[in-house]
Backbone bond lengths (Angstrom), bond angles and torsions (degrees), N, CA, C in turn:
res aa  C-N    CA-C-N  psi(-1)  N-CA   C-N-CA  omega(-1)  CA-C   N-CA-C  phi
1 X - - - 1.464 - - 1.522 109.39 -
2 X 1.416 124.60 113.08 1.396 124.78 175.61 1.600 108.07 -39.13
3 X 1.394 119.37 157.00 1.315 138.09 175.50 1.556 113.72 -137.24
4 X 1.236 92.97 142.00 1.875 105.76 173.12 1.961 102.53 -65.07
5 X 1.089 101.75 138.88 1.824 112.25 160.49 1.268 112.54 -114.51
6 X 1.063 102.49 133.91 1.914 105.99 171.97 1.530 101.82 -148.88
7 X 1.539 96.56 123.49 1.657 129.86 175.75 1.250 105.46 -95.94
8 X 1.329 113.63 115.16 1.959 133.35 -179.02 1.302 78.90 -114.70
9 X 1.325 112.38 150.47 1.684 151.09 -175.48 1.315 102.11 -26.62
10 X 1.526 102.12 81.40 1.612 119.98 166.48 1.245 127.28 -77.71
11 X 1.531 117.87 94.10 1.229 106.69 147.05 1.499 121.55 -119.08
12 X 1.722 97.87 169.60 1.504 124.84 -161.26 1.290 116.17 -122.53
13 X 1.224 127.47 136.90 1.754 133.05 179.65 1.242 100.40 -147.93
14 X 2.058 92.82 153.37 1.497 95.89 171.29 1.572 86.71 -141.52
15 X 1.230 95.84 105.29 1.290 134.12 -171.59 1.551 112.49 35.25
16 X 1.524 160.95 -137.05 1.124 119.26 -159.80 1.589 139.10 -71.49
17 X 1.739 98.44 0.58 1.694 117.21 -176.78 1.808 87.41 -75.70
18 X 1.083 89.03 147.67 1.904 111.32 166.27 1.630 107.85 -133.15
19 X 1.776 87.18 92.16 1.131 108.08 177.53 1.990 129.31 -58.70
20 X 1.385 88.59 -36.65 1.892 91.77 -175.57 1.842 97.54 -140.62
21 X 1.470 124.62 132.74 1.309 141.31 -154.96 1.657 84.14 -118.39
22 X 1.298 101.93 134.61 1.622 127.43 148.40 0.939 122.67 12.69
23 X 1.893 98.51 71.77 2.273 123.72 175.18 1.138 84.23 -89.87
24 X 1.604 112.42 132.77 1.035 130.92 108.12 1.316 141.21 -111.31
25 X 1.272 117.43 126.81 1.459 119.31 -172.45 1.554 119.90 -159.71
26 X 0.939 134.27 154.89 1.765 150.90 -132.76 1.993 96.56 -125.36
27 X 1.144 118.24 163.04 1.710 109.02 -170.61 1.782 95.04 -165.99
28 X 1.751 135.83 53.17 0.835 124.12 171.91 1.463 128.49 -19.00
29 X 2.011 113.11 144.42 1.636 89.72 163.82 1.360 131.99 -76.41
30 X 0.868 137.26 -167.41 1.489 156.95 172.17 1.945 95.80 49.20
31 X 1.139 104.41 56.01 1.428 108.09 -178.26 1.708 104.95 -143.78
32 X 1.593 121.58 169.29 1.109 119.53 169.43 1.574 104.31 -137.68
33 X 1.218 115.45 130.65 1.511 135.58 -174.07 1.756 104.93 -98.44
34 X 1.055 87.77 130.08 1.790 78.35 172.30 1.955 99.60 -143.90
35 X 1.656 91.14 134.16 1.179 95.36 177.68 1.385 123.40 -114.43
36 X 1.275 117.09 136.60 1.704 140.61 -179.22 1.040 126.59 -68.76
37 X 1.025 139.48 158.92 1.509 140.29 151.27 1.623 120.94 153.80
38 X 1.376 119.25 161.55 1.274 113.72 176.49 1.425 107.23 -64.43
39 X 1.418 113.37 164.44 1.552 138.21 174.51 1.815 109.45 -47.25
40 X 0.930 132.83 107.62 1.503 141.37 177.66 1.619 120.55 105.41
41 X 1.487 118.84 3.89 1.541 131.46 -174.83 1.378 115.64 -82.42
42 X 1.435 115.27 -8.23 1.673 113.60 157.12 1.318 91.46 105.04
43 X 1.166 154.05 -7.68 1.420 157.06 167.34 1.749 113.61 -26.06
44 X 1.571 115.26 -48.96 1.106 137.75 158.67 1.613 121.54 -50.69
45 X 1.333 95.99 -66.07 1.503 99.08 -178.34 1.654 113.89 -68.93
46 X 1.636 123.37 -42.46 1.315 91.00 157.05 1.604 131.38 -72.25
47 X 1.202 128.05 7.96 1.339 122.58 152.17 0.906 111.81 -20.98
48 X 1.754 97.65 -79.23 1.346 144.89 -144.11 1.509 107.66 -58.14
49 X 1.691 118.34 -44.46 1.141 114.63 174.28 1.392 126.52 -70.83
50 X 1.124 120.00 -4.12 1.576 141.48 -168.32 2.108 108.03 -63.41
51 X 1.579 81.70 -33.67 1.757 94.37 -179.34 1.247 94.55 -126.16
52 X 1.271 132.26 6.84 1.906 118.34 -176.53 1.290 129.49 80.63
53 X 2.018 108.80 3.63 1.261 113.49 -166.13 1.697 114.54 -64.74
54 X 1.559 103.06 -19.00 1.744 110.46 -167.01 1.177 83.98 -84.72
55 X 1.341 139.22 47.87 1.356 149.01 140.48 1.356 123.01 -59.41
56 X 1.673 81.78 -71.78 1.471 111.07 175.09 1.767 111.74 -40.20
57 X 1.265 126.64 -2.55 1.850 103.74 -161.80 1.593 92.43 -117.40
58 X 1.306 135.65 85.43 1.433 118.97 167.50 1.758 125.29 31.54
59 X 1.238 127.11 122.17 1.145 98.97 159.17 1.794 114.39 88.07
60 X 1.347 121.71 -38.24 1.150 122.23 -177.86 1.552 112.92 -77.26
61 X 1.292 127.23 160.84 1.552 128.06 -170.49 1.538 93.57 -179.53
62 X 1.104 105.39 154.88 1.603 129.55 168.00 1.646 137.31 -114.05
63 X 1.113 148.84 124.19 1.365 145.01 160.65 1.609 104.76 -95.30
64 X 1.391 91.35 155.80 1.174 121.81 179.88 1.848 120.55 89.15
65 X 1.144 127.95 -153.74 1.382 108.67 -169.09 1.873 108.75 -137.80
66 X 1.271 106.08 146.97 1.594 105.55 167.91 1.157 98.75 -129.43
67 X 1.722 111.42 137.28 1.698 127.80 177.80 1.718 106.28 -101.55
68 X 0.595 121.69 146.25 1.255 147.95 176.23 2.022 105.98 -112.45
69 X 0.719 95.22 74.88 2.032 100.14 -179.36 1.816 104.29 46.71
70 X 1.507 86.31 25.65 1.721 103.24 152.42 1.547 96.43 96.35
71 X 1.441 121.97 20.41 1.070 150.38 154.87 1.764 120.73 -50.72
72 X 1.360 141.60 43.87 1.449 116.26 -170.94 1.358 128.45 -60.49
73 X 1.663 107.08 113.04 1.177 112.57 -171.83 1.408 123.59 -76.92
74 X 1.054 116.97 12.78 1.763 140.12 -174.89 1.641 96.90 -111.54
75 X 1.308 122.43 -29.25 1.513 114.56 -175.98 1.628 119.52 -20.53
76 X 1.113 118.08 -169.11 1.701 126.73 150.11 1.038 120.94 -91.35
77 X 1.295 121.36 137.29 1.310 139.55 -174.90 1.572 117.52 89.86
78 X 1.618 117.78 -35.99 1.184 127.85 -167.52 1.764 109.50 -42.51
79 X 1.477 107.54 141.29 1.648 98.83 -178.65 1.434 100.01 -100.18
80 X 1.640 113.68 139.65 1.269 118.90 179.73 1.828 123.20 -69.44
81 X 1.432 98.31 -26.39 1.412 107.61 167.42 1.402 117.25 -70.98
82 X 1.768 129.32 -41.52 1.714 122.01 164.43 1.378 112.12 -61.00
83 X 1.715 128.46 -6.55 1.453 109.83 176.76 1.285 100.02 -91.15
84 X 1.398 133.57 -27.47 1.594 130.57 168.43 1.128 109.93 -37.44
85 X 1.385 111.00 -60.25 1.777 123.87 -157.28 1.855 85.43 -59.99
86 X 1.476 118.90 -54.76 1.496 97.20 -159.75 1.491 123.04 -89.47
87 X 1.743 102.25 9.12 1.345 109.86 -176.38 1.604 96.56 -137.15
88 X 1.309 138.72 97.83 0.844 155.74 -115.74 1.447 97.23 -130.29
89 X 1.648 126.16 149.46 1.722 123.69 180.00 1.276 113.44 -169.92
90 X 1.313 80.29 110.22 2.102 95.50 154.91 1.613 138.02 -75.46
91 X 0.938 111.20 111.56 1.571 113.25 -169.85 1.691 117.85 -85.34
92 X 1.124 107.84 157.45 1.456 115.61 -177.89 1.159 122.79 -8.00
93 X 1.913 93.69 -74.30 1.648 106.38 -169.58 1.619 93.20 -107.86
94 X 1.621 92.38 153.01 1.804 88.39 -168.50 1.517 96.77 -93.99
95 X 1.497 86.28 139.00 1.456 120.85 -159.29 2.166 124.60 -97.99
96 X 0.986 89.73 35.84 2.051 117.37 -149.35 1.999 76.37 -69.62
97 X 1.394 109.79 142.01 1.594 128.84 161.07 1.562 91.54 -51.36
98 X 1.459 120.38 109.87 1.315 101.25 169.90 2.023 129.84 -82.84
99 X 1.285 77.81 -15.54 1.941 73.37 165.49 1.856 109.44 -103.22
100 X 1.287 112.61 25.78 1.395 113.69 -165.22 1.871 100.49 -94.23
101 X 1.298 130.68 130.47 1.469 114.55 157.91 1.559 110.71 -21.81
102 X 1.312 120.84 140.51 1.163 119.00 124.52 1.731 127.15 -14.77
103 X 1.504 111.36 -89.10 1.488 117.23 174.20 1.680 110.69 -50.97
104 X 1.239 124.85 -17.11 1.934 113.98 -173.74 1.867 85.46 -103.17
105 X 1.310 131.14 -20.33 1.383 107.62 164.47 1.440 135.77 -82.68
106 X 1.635 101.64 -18.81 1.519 99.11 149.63 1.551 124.98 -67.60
107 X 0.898 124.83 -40.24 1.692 121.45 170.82 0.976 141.17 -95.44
108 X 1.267 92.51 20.35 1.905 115.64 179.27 1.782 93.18 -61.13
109 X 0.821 129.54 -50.87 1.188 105.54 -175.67 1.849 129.76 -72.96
110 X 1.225 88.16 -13.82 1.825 86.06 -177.83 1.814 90.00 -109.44
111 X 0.829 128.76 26.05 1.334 129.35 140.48 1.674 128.86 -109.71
112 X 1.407 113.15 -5.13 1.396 138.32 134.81 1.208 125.47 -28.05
113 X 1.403 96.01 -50.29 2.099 123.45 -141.80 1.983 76.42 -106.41
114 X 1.221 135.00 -44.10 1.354 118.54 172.18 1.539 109.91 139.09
115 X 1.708 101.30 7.01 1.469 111.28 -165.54 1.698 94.60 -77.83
116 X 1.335 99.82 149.68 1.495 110.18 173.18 1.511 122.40 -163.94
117 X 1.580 109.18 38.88 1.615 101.82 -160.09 2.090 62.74 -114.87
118 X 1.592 95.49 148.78 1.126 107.68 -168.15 1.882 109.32 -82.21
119 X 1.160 100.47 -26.50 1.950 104.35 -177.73 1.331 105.69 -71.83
120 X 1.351 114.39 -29.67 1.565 107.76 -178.27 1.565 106.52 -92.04
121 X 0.875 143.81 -13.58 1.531 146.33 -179.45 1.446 89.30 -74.72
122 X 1.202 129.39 -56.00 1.294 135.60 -171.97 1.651 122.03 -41.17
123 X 1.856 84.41 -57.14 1.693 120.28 -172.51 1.908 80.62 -44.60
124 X 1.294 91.68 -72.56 1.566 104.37 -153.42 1.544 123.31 -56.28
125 X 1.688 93.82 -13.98 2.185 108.43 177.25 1.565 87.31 -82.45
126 X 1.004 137.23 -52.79 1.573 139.40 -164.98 1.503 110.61 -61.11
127 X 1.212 117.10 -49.59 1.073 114.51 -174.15 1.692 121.83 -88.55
128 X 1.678 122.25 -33.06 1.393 127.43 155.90 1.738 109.47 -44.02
129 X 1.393 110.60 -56.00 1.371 108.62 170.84 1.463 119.78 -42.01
130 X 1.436 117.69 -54.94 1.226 115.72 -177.39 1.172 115.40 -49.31
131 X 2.110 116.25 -51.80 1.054 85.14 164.90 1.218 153.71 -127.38
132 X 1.298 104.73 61.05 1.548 109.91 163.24 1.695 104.26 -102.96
133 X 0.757 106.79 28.97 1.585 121.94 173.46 1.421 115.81 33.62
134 X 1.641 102.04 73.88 1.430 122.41 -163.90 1.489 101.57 -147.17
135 X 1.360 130.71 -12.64 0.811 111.74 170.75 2.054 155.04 -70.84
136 X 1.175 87.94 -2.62 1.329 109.08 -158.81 2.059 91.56 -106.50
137 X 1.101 123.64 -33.14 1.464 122.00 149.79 1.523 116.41 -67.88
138 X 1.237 130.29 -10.89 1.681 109.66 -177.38 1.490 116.36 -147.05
139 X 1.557 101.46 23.65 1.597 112.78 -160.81 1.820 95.54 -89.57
140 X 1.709 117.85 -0.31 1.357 116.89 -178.13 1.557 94.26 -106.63
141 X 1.513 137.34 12.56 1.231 113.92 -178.17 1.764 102.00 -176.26
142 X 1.808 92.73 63.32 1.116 114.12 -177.21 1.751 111.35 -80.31
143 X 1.271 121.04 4.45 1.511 137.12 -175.15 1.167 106.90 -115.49
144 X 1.140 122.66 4.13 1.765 127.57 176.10 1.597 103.36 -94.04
145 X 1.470 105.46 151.22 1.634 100.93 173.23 1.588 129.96 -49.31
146 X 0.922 127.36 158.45 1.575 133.61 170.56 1.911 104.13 -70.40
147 X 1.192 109.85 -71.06 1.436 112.38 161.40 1.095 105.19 -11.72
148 X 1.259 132.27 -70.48 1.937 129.08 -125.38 1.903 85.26 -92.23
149 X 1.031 131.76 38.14 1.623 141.04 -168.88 1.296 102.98 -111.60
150 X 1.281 124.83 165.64 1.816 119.63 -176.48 1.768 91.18 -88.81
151 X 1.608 98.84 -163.77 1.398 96.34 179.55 1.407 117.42 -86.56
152 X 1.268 124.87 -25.25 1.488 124.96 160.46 0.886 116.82 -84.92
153 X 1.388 156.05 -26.05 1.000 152.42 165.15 1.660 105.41 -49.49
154 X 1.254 130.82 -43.61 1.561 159.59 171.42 1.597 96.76 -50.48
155 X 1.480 128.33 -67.51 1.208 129.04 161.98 0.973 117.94 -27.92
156 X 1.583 125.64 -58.84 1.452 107.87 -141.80 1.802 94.53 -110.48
157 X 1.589 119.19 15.09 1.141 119.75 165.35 1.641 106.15 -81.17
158 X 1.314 114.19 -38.06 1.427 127.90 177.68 1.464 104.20 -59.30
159 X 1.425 135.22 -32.22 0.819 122.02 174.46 1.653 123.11 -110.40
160 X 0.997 127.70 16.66 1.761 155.38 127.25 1.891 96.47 -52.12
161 X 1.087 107.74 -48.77 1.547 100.93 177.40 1.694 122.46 -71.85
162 X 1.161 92.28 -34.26 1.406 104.68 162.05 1.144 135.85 -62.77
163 X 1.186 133.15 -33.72 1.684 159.00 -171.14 1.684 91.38 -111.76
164 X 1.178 145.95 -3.68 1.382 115.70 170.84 1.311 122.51 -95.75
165 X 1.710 98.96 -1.83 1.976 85.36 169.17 1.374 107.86 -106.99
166 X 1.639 108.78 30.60 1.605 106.12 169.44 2.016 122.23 76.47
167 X 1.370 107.28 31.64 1.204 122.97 -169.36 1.864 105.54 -62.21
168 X 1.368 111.86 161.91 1.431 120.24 -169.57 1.558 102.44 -100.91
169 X 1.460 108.71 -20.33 1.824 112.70 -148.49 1.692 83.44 -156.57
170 X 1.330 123.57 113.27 1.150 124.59 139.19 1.281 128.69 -110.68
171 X 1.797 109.42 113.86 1.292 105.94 167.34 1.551 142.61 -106.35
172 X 1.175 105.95 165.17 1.668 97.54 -154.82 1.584 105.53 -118.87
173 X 1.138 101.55 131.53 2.120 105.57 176.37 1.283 96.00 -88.65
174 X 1.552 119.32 119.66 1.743 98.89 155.08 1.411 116.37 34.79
175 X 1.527 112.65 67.26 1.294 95.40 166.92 1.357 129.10 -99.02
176 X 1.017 130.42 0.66 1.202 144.65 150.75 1.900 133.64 -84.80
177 X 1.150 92.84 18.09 1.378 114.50 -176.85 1.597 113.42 -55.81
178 X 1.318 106.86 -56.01 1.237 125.56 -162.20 1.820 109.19 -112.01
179 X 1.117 110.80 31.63 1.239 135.99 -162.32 2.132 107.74 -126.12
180 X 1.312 83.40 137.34 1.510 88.27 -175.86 1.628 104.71 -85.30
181 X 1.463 127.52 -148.98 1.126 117.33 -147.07 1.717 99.06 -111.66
182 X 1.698 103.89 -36.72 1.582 100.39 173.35 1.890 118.00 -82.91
183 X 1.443 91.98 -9.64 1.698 93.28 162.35 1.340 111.98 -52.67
184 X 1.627 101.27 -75.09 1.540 130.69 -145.15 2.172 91.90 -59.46
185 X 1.299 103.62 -24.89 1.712 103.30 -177.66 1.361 97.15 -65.74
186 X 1.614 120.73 -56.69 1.637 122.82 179.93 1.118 104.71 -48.85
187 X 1.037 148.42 -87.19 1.418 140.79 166.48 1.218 146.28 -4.44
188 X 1.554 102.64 -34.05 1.555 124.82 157.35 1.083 115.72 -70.37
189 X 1.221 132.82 -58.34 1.691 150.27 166.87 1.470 107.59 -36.47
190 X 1.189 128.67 -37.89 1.464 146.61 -156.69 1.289 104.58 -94.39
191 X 1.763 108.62 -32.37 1.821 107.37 176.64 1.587 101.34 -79.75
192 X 1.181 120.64 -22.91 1.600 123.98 -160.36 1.791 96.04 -72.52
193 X 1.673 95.59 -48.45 1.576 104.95 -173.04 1.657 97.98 -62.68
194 X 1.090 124.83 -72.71 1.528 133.41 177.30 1.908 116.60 -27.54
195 X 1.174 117.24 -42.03 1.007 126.89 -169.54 1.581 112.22 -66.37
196 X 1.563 125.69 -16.90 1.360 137.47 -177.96 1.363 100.90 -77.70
197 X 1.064 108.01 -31.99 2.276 104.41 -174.38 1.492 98.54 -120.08
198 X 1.550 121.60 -14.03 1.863 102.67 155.69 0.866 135.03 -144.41
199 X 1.528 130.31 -164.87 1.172 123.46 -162.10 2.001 87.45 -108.14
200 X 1.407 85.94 142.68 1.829 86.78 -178.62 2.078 118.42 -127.34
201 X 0.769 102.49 107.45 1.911 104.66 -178.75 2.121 90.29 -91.99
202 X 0.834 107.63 134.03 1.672 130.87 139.21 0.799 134.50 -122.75
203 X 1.213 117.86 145.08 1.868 148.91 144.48 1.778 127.60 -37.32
204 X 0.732 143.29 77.48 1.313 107.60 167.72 1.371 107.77 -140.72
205 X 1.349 104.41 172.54 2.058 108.81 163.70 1.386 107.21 -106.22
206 X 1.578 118.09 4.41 1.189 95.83 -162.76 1.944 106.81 -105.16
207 X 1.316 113.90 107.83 1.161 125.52 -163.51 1.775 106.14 -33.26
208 X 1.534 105.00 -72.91 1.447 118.20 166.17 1.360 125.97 -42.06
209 X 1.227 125.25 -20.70 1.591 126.83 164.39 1.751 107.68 -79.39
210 X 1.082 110.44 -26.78 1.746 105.83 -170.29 1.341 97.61 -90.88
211 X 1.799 131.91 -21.57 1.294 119.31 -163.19 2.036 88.24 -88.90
212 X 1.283 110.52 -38.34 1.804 117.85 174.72 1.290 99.20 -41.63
213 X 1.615 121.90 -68.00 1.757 108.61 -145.31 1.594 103.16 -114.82
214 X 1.352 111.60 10.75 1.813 89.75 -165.96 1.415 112.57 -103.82
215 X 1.309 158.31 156.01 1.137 145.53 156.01 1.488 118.46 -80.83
216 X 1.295 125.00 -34.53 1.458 125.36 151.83 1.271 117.34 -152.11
217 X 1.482 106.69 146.58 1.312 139.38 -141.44 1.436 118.10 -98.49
218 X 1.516 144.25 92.97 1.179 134.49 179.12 1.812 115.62 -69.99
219 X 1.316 95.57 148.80 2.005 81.95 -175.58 1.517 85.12 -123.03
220 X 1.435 128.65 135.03 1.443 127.83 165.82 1.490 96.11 -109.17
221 X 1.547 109.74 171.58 1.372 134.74 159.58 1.563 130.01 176.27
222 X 1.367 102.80 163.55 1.895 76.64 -173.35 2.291 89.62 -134.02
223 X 1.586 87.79 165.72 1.342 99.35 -164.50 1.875 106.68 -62.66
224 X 1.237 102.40 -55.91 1.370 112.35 168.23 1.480 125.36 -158.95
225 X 1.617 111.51 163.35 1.535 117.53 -164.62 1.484 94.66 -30.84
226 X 1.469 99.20 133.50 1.790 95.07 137.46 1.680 89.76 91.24
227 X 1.471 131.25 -12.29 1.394 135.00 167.56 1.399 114.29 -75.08
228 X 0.888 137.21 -175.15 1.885 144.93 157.58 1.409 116.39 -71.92
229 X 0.869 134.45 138.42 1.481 153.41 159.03 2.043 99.83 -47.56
230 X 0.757 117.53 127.81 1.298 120.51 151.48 1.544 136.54 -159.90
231 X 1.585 112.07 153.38 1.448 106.99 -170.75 1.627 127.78 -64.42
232 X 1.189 98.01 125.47 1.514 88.69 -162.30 1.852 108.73 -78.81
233 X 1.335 103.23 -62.63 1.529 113.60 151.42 1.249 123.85 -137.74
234 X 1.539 123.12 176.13 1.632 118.03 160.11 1.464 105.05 -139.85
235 X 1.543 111.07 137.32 1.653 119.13 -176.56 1.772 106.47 -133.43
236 X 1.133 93.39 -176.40 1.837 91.88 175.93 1.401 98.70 -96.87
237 X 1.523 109.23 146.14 1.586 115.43 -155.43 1.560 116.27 -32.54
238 X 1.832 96.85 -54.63 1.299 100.35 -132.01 2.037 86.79 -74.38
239 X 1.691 110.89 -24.73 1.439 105.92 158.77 1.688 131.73 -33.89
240 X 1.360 94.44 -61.88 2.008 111.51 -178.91 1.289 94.89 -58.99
241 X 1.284 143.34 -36.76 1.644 135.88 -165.04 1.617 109.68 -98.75
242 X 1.366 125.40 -22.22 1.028 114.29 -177.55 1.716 120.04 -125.25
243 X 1.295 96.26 -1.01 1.716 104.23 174.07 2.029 120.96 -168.11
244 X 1.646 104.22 62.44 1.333 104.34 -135.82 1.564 80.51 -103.72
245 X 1.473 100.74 146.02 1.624 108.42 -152.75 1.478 115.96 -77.08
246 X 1.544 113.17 -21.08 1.380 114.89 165.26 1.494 120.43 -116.64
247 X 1.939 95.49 142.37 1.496 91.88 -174.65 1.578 129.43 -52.77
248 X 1.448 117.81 -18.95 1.442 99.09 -169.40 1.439 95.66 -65.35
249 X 1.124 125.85 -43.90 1.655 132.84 -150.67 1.739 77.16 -52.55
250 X 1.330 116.65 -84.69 1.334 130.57 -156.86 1.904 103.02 -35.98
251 X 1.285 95.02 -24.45 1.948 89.81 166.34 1.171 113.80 -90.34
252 X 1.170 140.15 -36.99 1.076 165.23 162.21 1.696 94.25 -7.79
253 X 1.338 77.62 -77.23 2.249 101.81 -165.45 1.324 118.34 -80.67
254 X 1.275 105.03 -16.41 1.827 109.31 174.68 1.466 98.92 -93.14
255 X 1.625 120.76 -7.65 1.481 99.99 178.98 1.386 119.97 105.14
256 X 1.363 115.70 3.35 1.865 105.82 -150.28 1.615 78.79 -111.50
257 X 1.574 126.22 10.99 1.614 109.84 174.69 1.308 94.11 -156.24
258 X 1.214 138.24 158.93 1.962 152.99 143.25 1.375 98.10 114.29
């Protein structure tokens, strides 16, 4: 079931650098957010904190708070691995077990979690497939590697992997980064379908992909090298693209800076 996110005065460090300064910002459900910005403005790294992954890098830590339908997922005690499972992420380049089945890389995760009755592993490969709208290309050769898949096709198994342990919030890095041009369209189509059962944040640089799929638009940037990342504003798309209240943004998107 999609969930509301709300970011109170986010900041981010990796270890004494303070990478992203004081986000706050709101992430309705059944919506997709996609955030902007030039190359080094922290856009990523608050992703990243969204599920706790900027965990993973030595040294990195966060202040301030993220709710989960008023949920703080930073609380005490909270396990950083159950906020994965319910906040779910696709990365750049698609990332599929490459000697793994097809069908055991969709359920790698609820065979993680301890599941092992074989009809429901099934239930749940059949139906994640469906929807990442892959099923009907690979439903004859679900015992073949994940690897041996094109590059979107590879994507959107990664994200069949994502959606099979039933996530609230899937977010996406650039997922179309590394994606050619009739991929990156499937992919778009796939956030539109996705967006009815979750809540969706993106990544991208690519101006024209965020004005296509997002309903509102985060703009990051930071003052200079070696400063913090911070949010500059956030509006509903077709606002940030066609009348966005501060000038950098308005350079930003016409191109005349990043």
């Amino acid at each position: 079931m999609a969930k509301r996110l709300d970011i109170k005065d986010l900041n981010v460090y990796y270890g004494k650098f303070h990478a992203v300064k004081d986000v706050t910002l709101s992430v309705p459900p059944h919506s997709i957010t996609a955030f902007i910005g030039p190359s080094g403005c922290g856009k990523s790294t608050v992703l990243r904190t969204l599920n706790r992954m900027h965990e993973e890098i030595p040294g990195a830590y966060a202040v301030g708070s993220v709710l989960l339908d008023g949920e703080d997922i930073y609380a005490k005690g909270i396990n950083p691995t159950a906020v994965r499972t319910t906040i779910g992420m696709v990365f750049q380049r698609p990332n599929p077990f490459p000697t793994m089945s097809i069908r055991d890389n969709v359920v790698a995760g609820l065979k993680l979690q301890g599941v092992r009755n074989k009809a429901q592993l099934a239930e749940v490969c059949e139906r994640s497939l469906r929807g990442a709208n892959l099923w009907e290309e690979v439903k004859d050769r679900l015992d073949k590697p994940g690897g041996g898949l094109s590059g979107g096709q590879q994507q959107r198994l990664c994200i069949a992997r994502a959606i099979a342990v039933s996530p609230d919030v899937l977010l996406m890095d650039e997922p179309c980064s590394a994606l050619d041009p009739i991929s990156t369209l499937a992919i778009e189509d796939l956030m539109q379908e996705l967006k009815k059962e979750y809540t969706i944040v993106i990544v991208t640089h690519n101006m024209q992909q965020a004005a296509r799929v997002s309903d509102q638009t985060a703009f990051f940037n930071l003052e200079a090298v070696g400063q913090p990342g911070q949010l500059v504003e956030i509006a509903d798309t077709e606002t940030m693209f066609s009348n966005p209240t501060k000038k950098e943004t308005e350079d930003y998107i016409s191109g005349r800076f990043g």
